[in-house]
C-alpha positions in Angstrom: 50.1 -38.4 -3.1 46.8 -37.3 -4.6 44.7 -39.9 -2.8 46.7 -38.9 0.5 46.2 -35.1 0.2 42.7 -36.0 -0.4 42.5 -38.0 2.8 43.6 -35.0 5.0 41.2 -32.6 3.1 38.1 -34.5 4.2 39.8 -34.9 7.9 40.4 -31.2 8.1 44.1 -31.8 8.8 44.6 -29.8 5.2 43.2 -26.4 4.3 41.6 -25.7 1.6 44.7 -23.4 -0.1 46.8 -26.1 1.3 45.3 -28.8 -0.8 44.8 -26.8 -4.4 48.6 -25.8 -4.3 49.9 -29.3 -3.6 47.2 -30.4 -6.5 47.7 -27.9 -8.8 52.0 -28.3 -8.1 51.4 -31.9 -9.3 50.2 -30.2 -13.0 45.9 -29.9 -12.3 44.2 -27.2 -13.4 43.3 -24.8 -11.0 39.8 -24.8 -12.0 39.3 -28.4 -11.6 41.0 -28.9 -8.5 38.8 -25.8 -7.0 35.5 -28.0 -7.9 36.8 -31.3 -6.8 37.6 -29.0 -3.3 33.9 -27.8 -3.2 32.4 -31.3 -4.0 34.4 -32.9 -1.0 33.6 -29.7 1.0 30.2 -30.4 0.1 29.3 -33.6 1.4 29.3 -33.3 5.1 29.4 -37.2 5.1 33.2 -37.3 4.8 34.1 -34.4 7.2 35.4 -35.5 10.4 35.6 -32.7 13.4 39.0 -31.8 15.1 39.3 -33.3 18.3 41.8 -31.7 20.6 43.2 -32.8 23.6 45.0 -30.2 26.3 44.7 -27.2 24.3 45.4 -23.8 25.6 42.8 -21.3 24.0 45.2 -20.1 21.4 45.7 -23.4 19.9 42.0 -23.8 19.7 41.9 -20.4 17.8 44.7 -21.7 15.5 42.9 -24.8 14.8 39.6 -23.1 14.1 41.1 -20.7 11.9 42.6 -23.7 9.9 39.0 -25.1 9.1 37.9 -21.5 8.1 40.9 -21.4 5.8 42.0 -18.2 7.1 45.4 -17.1 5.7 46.0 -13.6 7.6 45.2 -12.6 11.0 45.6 -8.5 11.2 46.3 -7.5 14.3 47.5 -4.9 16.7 47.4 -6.8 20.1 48.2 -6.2 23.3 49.2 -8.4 26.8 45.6 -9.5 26.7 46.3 -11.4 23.7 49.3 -13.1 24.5 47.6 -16.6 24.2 46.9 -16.3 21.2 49.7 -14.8 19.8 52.1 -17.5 21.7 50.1 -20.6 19.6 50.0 -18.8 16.2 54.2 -19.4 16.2 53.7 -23.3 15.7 51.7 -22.1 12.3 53.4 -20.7 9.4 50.6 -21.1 7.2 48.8 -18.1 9.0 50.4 -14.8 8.8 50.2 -12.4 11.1 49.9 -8.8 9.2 50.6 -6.1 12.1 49.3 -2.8 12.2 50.6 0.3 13.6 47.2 1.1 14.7 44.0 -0.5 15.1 41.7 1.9 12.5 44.2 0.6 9.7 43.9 -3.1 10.8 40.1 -3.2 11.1 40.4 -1.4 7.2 43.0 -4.2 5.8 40.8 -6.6 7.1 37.5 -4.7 5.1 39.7 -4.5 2.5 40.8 -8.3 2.1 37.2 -9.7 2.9 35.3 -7.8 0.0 38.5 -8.5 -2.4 38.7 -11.8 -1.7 34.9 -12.6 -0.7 36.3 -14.6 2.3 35.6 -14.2 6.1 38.8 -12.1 7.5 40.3 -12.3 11.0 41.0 -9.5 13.2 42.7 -9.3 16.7 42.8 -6.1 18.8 43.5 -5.5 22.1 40.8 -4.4 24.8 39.1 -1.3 25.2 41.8 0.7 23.6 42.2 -1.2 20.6 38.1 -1.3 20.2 37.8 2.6 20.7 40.3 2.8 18.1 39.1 0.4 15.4 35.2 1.6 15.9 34.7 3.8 13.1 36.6 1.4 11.1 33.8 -1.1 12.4 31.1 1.1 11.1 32.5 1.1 7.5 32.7 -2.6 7.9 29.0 -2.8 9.1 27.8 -0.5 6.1 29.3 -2.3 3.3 28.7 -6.0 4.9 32.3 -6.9 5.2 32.5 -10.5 6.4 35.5 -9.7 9.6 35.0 -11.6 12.9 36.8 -9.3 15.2 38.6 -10.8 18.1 39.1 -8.6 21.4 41.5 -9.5 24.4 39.6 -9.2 27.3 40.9 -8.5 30.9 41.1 -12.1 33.2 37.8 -12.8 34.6 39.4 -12.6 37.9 39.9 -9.0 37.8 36.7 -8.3 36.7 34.9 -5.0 38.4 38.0 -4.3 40.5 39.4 -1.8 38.1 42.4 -3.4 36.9 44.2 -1.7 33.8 42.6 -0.9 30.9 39.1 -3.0 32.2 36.6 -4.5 29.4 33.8 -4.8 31.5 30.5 -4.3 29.2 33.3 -4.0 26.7 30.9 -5.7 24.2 28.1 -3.4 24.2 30.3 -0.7 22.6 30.1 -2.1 19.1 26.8 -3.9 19.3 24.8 -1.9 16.7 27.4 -1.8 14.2 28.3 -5.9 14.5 25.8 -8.5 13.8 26.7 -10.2 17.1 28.7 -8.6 19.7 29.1 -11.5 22.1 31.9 -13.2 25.1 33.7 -16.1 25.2 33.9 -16.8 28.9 35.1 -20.5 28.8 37.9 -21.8 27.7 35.6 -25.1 26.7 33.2 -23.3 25.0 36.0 -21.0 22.7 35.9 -23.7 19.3 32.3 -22.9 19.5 32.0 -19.3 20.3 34.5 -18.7 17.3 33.0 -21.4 14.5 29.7 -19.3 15.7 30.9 -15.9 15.1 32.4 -17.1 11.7 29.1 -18.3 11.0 27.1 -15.4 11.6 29.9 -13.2 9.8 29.6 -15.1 6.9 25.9 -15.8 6.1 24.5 -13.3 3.7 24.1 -10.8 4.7 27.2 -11.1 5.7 28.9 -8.5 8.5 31.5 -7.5 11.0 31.2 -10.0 14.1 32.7 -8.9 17.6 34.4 -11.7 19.8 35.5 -11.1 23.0 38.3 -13.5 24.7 39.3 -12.6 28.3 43.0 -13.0 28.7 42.9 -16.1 30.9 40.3 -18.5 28.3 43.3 -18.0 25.5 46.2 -19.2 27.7 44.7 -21.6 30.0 43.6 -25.2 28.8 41.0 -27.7 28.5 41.1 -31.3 28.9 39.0 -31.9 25.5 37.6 -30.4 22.8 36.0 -30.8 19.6 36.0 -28.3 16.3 33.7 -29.0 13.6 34.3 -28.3 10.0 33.6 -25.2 8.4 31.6 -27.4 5.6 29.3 -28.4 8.1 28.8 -24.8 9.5 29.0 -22.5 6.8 26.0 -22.6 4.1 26.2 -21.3 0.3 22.1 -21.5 0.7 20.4 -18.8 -0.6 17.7 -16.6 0.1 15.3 -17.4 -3.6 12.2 -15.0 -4.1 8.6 -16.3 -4.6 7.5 -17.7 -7.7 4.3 -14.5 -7.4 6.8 -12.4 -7.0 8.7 -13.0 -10.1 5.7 -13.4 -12.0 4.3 -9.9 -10.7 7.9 -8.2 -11.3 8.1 -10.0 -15.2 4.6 -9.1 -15.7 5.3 -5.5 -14.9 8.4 -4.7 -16.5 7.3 -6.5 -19.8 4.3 -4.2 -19.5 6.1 -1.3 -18.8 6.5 1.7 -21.5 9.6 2.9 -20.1 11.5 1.4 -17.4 14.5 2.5 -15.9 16.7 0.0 -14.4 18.7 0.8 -11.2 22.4 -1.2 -10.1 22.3 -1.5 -6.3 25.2 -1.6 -4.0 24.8 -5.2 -3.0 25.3 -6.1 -6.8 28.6 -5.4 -6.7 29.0 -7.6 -3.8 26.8 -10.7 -4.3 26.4 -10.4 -8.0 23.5 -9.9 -10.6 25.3 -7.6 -12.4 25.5 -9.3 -15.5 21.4 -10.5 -15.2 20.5 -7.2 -14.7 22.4 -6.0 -18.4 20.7 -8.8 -19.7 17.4 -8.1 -18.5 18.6 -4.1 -20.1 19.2 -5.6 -23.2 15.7 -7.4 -23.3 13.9 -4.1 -22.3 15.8 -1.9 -24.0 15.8 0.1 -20.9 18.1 2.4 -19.5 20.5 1.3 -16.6 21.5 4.1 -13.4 24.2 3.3 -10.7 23.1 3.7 -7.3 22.8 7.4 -5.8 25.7 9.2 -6.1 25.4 10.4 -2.0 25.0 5.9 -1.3 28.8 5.9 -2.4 28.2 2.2 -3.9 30.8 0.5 -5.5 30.7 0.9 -9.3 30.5 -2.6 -10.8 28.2 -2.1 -14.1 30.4 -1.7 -17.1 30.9 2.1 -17.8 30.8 1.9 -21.3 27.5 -0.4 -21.9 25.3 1.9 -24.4 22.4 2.3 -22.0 24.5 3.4 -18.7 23.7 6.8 -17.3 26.2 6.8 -14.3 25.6 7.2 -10.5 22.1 8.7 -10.1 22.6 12.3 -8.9 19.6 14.0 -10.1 16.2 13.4 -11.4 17.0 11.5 -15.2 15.1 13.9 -17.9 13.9 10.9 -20.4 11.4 11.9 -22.7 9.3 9.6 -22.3 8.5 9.2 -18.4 9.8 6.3 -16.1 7.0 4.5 -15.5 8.3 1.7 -13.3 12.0 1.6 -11.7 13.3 -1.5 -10.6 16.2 -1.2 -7.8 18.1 -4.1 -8.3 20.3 -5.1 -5.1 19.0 -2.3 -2.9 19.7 1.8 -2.2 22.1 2.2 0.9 20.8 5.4 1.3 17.3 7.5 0.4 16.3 8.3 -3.2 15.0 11.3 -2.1 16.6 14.0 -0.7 15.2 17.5 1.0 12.0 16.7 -0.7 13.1 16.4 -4.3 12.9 12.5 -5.0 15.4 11.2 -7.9 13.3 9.0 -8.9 9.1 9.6 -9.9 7.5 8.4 -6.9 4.3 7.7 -9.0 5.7 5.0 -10.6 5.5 1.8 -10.0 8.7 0.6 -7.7 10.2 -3.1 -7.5 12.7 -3.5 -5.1 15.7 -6.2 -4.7 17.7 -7.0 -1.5 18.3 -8.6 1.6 19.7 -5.6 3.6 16.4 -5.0 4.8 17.9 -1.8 6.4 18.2 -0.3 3.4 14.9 -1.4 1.8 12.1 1.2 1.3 14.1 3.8 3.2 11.7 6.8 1.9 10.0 5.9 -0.8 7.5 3.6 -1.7 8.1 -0.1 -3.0 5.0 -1.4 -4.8 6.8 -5.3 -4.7 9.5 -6.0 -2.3 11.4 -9.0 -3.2 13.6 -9.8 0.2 16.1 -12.7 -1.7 19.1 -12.5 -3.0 19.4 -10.1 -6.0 21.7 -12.3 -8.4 19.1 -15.3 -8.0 15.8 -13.1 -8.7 17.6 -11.8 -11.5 18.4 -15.0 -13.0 14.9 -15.7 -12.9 13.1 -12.6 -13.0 15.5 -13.0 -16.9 14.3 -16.1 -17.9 10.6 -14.9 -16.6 10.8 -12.3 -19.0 11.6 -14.1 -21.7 8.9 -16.1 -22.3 6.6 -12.8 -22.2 5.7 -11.4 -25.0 6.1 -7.3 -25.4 5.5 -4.6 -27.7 9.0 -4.7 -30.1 8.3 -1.3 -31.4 8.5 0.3 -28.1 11.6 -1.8 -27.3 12.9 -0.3 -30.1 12.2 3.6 -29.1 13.1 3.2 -25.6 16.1 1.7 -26.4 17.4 4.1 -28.7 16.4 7.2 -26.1 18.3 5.4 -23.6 21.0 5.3 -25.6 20.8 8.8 -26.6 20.7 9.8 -23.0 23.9 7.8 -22.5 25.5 9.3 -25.2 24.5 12.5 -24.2 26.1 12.1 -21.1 29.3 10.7 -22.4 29.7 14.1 -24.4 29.3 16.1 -21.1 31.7 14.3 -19.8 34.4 15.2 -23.0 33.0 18.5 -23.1 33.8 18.9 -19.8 37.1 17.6 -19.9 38.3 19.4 -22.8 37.2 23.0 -20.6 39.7 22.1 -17.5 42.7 20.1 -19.7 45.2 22.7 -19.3 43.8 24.0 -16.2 46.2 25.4 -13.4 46.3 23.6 -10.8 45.8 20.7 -12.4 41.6 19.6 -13.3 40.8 17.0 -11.0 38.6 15.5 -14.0 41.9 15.3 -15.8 43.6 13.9 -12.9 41.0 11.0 -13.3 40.8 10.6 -16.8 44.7 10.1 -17.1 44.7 7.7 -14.2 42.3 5.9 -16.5 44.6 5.6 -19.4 47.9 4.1 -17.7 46.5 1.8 -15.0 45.6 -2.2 -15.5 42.3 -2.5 -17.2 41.5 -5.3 -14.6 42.8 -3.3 -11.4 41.2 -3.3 -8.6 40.0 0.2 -7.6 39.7 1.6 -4.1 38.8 5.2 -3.3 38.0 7.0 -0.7 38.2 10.6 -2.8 35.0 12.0 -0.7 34.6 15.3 -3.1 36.7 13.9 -6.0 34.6 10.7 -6.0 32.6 12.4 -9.0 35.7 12.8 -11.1 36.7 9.0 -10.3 33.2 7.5 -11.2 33.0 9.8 -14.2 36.4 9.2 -15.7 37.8 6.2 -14.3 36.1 2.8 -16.2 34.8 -0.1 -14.4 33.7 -3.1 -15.5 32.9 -5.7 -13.2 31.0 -7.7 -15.3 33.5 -8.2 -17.9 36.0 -8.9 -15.8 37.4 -5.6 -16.1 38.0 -3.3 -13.4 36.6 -3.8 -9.5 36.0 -0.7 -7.7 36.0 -1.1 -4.3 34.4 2.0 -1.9 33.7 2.5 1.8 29.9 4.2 2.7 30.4 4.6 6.0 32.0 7.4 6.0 34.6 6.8 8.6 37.9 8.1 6.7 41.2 6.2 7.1 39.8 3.8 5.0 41.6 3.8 1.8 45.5 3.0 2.4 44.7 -0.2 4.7 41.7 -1.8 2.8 44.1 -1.6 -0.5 46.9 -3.6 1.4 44.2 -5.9 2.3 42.5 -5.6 -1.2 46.1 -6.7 -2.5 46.7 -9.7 0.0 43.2 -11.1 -1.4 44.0 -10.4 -5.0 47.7 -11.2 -5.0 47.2 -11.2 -8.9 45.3 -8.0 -9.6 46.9 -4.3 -9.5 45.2 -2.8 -6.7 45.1 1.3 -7.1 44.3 3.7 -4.3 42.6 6.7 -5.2 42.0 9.1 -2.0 42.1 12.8 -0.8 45.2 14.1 1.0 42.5 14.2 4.3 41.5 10.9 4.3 45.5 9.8 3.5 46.3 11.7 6.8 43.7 9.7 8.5 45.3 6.5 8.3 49.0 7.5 7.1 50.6 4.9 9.7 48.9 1.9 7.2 52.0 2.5 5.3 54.6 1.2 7.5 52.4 -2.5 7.2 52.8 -1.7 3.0 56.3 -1.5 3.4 56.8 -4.2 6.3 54.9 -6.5 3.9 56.4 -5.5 0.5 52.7 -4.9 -0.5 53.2 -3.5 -4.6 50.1 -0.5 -4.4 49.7 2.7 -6.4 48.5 5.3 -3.9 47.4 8.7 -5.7 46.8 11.8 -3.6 44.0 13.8 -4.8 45.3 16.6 -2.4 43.2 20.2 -2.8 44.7 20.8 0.7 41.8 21.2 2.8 38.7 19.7 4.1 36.8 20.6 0.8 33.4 18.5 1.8 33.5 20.9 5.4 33.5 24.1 3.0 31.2 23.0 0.9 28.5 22.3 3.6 29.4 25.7 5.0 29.2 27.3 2.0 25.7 26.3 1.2 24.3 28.0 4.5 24.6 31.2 3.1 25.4 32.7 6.6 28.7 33.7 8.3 31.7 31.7 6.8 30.0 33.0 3.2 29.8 36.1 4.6 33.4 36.7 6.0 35.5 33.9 4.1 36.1 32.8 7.1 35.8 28.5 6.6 36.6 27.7 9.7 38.4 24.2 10.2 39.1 23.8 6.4 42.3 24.6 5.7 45.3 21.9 5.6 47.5 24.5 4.4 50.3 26.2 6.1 52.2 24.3 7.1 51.9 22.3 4.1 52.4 18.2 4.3 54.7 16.8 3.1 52.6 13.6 1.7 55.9 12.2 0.1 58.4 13.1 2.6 56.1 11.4 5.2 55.5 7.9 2.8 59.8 8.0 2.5 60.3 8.4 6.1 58.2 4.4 5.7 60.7 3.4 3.4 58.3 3.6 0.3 59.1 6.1 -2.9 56.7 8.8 -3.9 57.1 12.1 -6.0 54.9 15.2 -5.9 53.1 16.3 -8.9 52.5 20.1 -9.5 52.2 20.8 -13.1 49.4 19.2 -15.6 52.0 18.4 -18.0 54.1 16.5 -15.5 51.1 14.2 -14.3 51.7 11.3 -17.0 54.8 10.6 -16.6 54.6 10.4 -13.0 51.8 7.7 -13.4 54.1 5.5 -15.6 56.5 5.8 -13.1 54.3 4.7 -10.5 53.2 1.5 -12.6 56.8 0.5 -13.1 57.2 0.6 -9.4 54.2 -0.8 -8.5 54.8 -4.1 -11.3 58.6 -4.2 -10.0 56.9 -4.9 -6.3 57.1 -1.9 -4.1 54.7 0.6 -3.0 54.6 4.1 -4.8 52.7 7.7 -3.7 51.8 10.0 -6.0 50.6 13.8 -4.0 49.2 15.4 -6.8 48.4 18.9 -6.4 44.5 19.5 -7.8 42.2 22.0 -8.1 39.6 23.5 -5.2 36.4 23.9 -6.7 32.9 24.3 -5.9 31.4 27.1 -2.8 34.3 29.1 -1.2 37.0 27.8 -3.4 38.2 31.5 -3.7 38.6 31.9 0.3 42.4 32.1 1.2 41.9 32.7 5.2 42.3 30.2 8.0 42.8 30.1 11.7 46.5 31.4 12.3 45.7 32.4 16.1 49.1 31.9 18.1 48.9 32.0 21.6 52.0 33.3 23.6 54.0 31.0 25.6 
C-alpha cells in the first residue's frame, strides 16, 4: 500500500493531503511522512505531467487544482461559470465554500492563504462579482496574500455586442492591485494560463493573481492536453543577500552604541522573527513592532524583555539610536507630517523584498533586497564572530529593558484607571479577551480605533508558537468575519478569534451565513462604540465646523441601534450582548465553550467612545415627507 500510494504521488494522480493521510492512517508520523512528501516533490526526475484527453475546461481546472493541492475553491459564481462548477461535482476532495457575496469570498480566501501559507482559489462571476470583490483585492494586494482569482468571462462570441453583464477590458480593472491581471482565451492554452497564474501568485513576493475564463473555454473541449506538476513549477528558491552586504550590516550593528531593532510586516509572513530576537539578545538592543499606522501583523513575542510595542511615536532612549535596522520592511512611511519616528541621522539598514515599501521616505544607508528570514540567519551568525564592546552590551541592554518595562507599567497603569469604567474600557475589553482565549489562537482583527487596545493587551507570540495575529492593511473593511472562516479552514486545529468594530462587522455581516453553512467553530467579538469613531476622529482634528457645532456628520450608527446579535441568530449562530463590565467574563467563557463544542458564537460588547468628539450626542435625523 505504501509503495502504491507512493507511485501515484510521483504521477500526480495523489495530492499531497491525499498521500500524508493514507500514510499517516497506516501509523507514520506526521512529520516524517511531510519530509518524505517534499523529497519526492523535490526531485523533478520522478514527476510525470497529466495528460488529458477530451477535456472540457472545467475538468482541466479540476485537474490543475489537484497538482496545486488545493482543498477549497470560495466562490460566488454566476452562469459564466457554469463549466467549471459542472466538473468540480466528479471531485469530492475539493470543496466548494460559497459565499453570499463576493467581498466575503475574496476575504476567506485572504484569510486561508496567510493561515495556511498556501496559494487559495477563488471563483467570481464577471464584472459584477469583480466590482464587488475589489476592495477585498486590495487588502489581498497589501498584505501579499497568495489568491489566484478566477473570473467568468462573457463567450468570446458576444464580445463588443453588449450582451449581459459584458467583461470586455474586464482585466484592466484590477491590474494594479494583482501581480498579473491576464485572459485565458483558449480552451488549449487554460492548464497553462492557470499553472502560470499559480506561479506568479505564489513566488515571494507572493500576491493576488487575476484569471479571466470566458464562459465558452470552461465548457467547451480540447482534443489534448498536458498539465505539469506543481513541483516542477513552483520554486521554494530564495532571494539570499550579498555576502558585502552582510558584512557591512554585521560590521555596523557590532559597531553601533545603541541600536534599535525594528520587526517588519513581512516577518510575520515569511519569517525571521526568531533571528531577529536572537540578533536582540546578542546586541542587547531594543526591539519596536512596525508603525502603529502600517497595521502589521504582531508576530514578536509581547513579553520578550526588550519589546517596546508598535512604534507610534519617536522612542525617548537615553542614549540616542544610532543605527535602526528595519528588519522585513515598513508598509507604510516612518515619518509622518514631518515628524520622523525614527532619527533620520542615523544610520538605516533595511530588509525586504516588497520593494514598494522599501525607503518610502526616509533614507536607507544599505538596502538589502533578499529575503528577511535568510539575511537574518546570516546577518546572526555574521555577528557572531565579531567582536564588540561587552560593557556597552551590558548598558544598552539593561535601558532597553527599562524602557520595556516602563512601558509595561503604562499599560497596568492604564488599565487599572478605566477597570470599572462605564461603558465598559475598551483596554479592559482587551485585556480580558487576553485571559480566557487559547494561548496559541489565531488572532484576526480588523478593530480600526480599538486596534491600540488589542496590540497593547492582547499577547502574541509567534515565535514561540504562541499566538498568530492575523491583520488586514489595506484598509478595505469587511475584512474580519470572512478571513477568520478562511483563517479556520487553514488551521482546522487552532482557535481562530475575531476581534473587529461593529462598522467593520456590518461591512461584511452576510460572511456569517458561510460560518454557519460550514459549521465553522469562531469567536467573533464586537468592539461596538456605535459609530464610525476613526471618521470623528479625523474630523475632530480640523478644528473647524463639526468641532465647532458637534455636528460629526456621517458618524453615528446609533438610532436605530443594530441589533449585532439578533442579526448573527437570524444566520442560525448564538450570540449575547454584553453591557455591563462585570458581565463581560462570563460572556467570554461562554463563547469558548461554544466555540470548542463546534459552532460559531458573537459577542456585541458595548465599549466606550473616546478620543476628539466623544462627548457629541447629535446626528443627522432629517426626515423627508412622503
Amino acid at each position: 500500500m505504501v509503495r502504491n500510494a507512493v507511485q501515484q504521488l510521483i504521477a500526480g494522480t495523489l495530492s499531497r493531503r491525499e498521500f500524508m493521510n493514507t500514510m499517516t492512517s497506516l501509523g507514520l508520523g506526521a512529520t516524517a511522512v511531510a519530509q518524505f512528501a517534499d523529497v519526492l516533490a523535490a526531485d523533478t526526475t520522478l514527476s510525470e505531467s497529466v495528460e488529458l484527453t477530451g477535456a472540457t475546461g472545467g475538468r482541466i481546472t479540476c485537474e490543475t487544482l489537484k497538482l496545486w493541492d488545493v482543498e477549497y475553491v470560495f466562490g460566488n459564481t454566476g452562469a459564466y461559470e457554469a463549466g467549471f462548477v459542472d466538473a468540480l461535482a466528479d471531485y469530492p476532495d475539493i470543496h466548494y465554500v460559497l459565499g453570499l457575496q463576493e467581498g466575503s469570498v475574496m476575504a476567506m480566501a485572504d484569510g486561508y492563504a496567510r493561515a495556511s501559507g498556501k496559494t487559495a482559489f477563488v471563483n467570481i462571476h464577471s464584472i459584477t462579482g469583480t466590482a464587488n470583490a475589489l476592495g477585498l483585492i486590495v487588502n489581498a494586494w497589501a498584505d501579499s496574500s497568495p489568491v489566484v482569482i478566477s473570473v467568468g468571462f462573457s463567450e468570446r462570441q458576444g464580445e463588443n455586442l453588449g450582451v449581459f453583464t459584458e467583461t470586455t477590458k474586464l482585466e484592466s480593472i484590477p491590474e494594479l492591485f494583482t501581480k498579473l491581471s491576464f485572459v485565458a482565451n483558449h480552451s488549449e492554452n487554460l492548464g497553462e494560463s492557470l499553472r502560470r497564474a499559480f506561479r506568479l501568485a505564489t513566488v515571494l513576493p507572493s500576491g493576488p493573481v487575476f484569471l479571466g475564463v470566458p464562459a465558452d473555454v470552461w465548457s467547451g473541449k480540447v482534443d489534448k492536453t498536458q498539465l505539469i506538476p506543481a513541483s516542477r513549477t513552483n520554486t521554494q528558491a530564495r532571494i539570499a543577500p550579498s555576502v558585502e552586504a552582510i558584512d557591512q550590516a554585521a560590521d555596523w550593528l557590532s559597531k553601533a552604541n545603541n541600536p534599535l531593532l525594528i520587526a517588519g510586516a513581512e516577518l510575520p509572513r515569511w519569517g525571521g522573527l526568531q533571528e531577529l530576537a536572537n540578533i536582540s539578545e546578542q546586541l542587547g538592543a531594543a526591539v519596536s513592532g512596525d508603525t502603529s499606522s502600517s497595521r502589521s501583523s504582531m508576530g514578536f513575542p509581547s513579553g520578550h524583555p526588550r519589546y517596546l510595542g508598535p512604534l507610534r511615536r519617536p522612542i525617548k532612549s537615553t542614549t540616542p539610536y544610532d543605527l535602526v535596522l528595519i528588519a522585513g520592511a515598513s508598509r507604510l512611511s516612518l515619518a509622518r507630517g514631518g515628524h520622523p519616528l525614527i532619527p533620520v541621522d542615523a544610520r538605516i539598514i533595511e530588509i525586504g523584498i516588497r520593494e514598494e515599501h522599501l525607503a518610502r521616505a526616509y533614507p536607507a544607508d544599505l538596502l538589502i533586497y533578499a529575503h528577511p528570514e535568510l539575511v537574518l540567519k546570516k546577518l546572526q551568525q555574521a555577528i557572531k564572530a565579531r567582536p564588540f564592546d561587552k560593557d556597552r552590551r551590558t548598558q544598552r541592554n539593561n535601558e532597553a529593558k527599562a524602557l520595556a518595562q516602563a512601558r509595561r507599567d503604562g499599560l497596568k497603569t492604564r488599565l487599572e484607571m478605566v477597570w470599572a469604567s462605564t461603558p465598559l474600557a475598551v483596554e479592559r475589553l482587551a485585556a480580558e479577551i487576553d485571559t480566557v482565549i487559547d494561548k496559541n489562537a489565531v488572532v484576526v482583527t480588523e478593530g480600526v480605533t480599538s486596534d491600540v487596545a488589542i496590540t497593547s493587551y492582547v499577547n502574541f507570540d509567534q515565535v514561540g508558537g504562541g499566538r498568530r495575529h492575523l491583520i488586514s492593511s489595506g484598509g478595505s473593511l469587511g475584512w474580519g468575519v470572512g478571513a477568520g472562516i478562511g483563517a479556520k479552514l487553514g488551521l482546522p486545529d487552532k482557535q481562530v478569534v475575531v476581534l473587529l468594530g461593529d462598522g467593520s462587522f456590518q461591512f461584511a455581516v452576510q460572511a456569517l451565513w458561510t460560518a454557519k453553512r460550514f459549521e465553522v467553530p469562531l469567536i467573533i467579538v464586537i468592539f461596538n462604540n456605535r459609530a464610525y469613531q476613526a471618521n470623528r476622529w479625523a474630523l475632530a482634528r480640523l478644528k473647524d465646523r463639526a468641532a465647532a457645532t458637534g455636528k460629526y456628520i456621517g458618524i453615528s450608527l446609533e438610532d436605530p441601534d443594530i441589533d449585532h446579535v439578533g442579526i448573527a441568530r437570524a444566520y442560525g449562530l448564538e450570540g449575547e450582548r454584553v453591557e455591563q463590565a462585570d458581565d463581560l467574563n462570563a460572556a467570554l467563557k461562554r463563547a469558548v465553550a461554544a466555540e470548542k463544542a463546534g459552532r460559531a458564537y458573537v459577542l456585541d460588547v458595548l465599549i466606550d467612545k473616546h478620543g476628539s468628539g466623544a462627548d457629541a450626542n447629535w446626528h443627522e435625523k432629517y426626515v423627508p415627507e412622503f
